[in-house]
C-alpha positions in Angstrom: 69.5 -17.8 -41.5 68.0 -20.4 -39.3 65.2 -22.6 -40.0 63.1 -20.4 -37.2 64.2 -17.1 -39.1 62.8 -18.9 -42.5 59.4 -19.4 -40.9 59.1 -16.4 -39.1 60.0 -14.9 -43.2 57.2 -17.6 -44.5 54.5 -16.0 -42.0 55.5 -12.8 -43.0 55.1 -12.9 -46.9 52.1 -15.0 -46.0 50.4 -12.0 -43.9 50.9 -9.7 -47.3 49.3 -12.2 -49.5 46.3 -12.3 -47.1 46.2 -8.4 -47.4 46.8 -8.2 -51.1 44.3 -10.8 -51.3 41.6 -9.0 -49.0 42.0 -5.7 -51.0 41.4 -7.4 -54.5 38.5 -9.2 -53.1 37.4 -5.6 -51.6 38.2 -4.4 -55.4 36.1 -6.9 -57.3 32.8 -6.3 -54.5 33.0 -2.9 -54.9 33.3 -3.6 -58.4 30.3 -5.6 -58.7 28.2 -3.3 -56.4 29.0 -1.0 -59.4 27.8 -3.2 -61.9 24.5 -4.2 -59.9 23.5 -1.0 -59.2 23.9 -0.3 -63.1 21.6 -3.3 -63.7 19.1 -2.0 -61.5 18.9 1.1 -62.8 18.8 -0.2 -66.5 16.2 -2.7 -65.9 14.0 0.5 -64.1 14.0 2.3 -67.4 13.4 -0.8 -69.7 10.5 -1.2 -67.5 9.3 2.6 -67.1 9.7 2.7 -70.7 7.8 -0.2 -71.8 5.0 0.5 -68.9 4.6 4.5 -70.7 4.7 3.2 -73.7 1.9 0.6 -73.1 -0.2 3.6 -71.3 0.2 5.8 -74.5 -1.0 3.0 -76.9 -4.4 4.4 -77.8 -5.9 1.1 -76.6 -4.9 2.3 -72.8 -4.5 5.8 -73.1 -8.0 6.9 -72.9 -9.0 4.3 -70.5 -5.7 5.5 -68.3 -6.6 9.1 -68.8 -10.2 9.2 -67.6 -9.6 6.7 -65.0 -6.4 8.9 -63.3 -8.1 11.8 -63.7 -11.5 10.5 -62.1 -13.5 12.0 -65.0 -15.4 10.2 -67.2 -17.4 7.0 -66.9 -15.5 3.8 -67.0 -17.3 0.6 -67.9 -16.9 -2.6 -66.5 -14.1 -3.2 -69.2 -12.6 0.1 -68.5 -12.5 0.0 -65.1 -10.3 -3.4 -65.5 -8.0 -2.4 -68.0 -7.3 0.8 -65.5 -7.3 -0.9 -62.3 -4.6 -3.5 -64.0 -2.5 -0.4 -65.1 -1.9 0.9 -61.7 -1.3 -2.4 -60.5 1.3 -2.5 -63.2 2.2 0.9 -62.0 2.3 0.1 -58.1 3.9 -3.1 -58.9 7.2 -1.3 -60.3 7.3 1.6 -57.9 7.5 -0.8 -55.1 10.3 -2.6 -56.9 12.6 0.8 -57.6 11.4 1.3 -53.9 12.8 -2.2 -52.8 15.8 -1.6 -54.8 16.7 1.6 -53.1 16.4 0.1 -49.6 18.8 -2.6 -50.9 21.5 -0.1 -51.9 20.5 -0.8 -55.5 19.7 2.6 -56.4 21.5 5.6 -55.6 19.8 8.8 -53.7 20.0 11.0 -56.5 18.2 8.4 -59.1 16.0 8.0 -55.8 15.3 11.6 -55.4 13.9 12.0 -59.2 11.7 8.8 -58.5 10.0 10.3 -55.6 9.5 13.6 -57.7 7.7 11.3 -60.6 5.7 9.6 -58.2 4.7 12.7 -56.6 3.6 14.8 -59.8 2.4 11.6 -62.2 0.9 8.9 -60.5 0.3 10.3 -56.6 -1.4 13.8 -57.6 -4.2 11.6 -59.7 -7.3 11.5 -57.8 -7.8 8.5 -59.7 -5.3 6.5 -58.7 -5.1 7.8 -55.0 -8.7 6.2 -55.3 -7.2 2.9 -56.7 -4.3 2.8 -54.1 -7.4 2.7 -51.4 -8.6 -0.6 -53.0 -5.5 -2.4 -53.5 -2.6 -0.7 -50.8 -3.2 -4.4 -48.8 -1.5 -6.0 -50.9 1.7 -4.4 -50.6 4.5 -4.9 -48.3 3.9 -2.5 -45.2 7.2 -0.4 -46.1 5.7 0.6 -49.3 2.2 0.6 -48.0 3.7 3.4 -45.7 5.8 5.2 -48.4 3.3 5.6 -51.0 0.3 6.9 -48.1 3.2 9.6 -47.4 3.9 10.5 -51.0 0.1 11.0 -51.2 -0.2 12.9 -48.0 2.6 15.5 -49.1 1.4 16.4 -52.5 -2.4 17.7 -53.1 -4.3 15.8 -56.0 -4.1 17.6 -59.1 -6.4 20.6 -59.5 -9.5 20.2 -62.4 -7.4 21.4 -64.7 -6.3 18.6 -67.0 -2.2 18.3 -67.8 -2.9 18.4 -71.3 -4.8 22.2 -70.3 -2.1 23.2 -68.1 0.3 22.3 -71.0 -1.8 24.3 -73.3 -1.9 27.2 -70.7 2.4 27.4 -70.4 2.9 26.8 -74.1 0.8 29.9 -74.5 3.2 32.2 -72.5 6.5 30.6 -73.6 5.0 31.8 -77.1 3.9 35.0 -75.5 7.5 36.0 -73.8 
């Protein structure tokens, strides 16, 4: 073989390491994508979990009650501890909404946010009263998305949950 037959050799197995290296580098992103995405999701439920469990502690969840519902008189004291609560609340929903325009979250996980949103915080009259006050201080993407989740679903009817969950324990007992 000639030295030009070597080179042209060199350039060849130089191509394939380029490749090989290109589809281990495409490996380990897709890899990582994975992982983040994992993250995200993880770090959503550590912080829907610790945000429910702070609105059942009995030193929120009357205050959180009356003030979603819109019945009730909240005082001065009241009134703060709820509207810091849905900023809490709005505060995380824009970040699992962030997180899904990023690629963060996948649809599915997505789809069962959008249902939450829709039947626990959106349907309150309460907090669709609290999203008036404070929605300008939001990004305009999320501004958007939660004025559409509370245009498609109608704000809960008088009945409280804790009635309707009376009601439907009463005829699974009755079937």
């Amino acid at each position: 073989m000639t030295l030009s037959d070597w080179a042209n050799v060199g350039q060849v197995v130089g191509a394939l390491a380029v490749v090989a290296s290109l589809l281990f580098v495409g490996f380990q992103v897709r890899q990582n994508t994975k992982s983040n995405q994992a993250t995200a999701l993880q770090l959503n439920a550590d912080y829907w979990m610790t945000y429910i469990t702070t609105v059942a502690d009995p030193a929120f969840s009357k205050v959180y009650a009356m003030g979603a519902s819109g019945r009730g008189h909240l005082d001065r004291q009241q009134f703060a501890q709820f509207f810091l609560l849905c900023r809490v609340t709005f505060m995380g929903c824009e970040n699992q909404h962030y997180q899904y325009r990023v690629g963060l979250i996948d649809k599915e996980a997505y789809a069962g946010y959008i249902t939450t949103i829709r039947e626990q915080i959106a349907a309150f009259p309460g907090i669709r009263a609290m999203w008036q006050l404070v929605r300008h201080s939001y990004s305009r993407d999320f501004a958007a998305f939660m004025d559409e989740q509370i245009a498609v679903v109608p704000a809960h009817a008088p009945e409280s949950a804790f009635q309707q969950w009376q009601r439907l324990v009463e005829q699974q007992t009755a079937e």
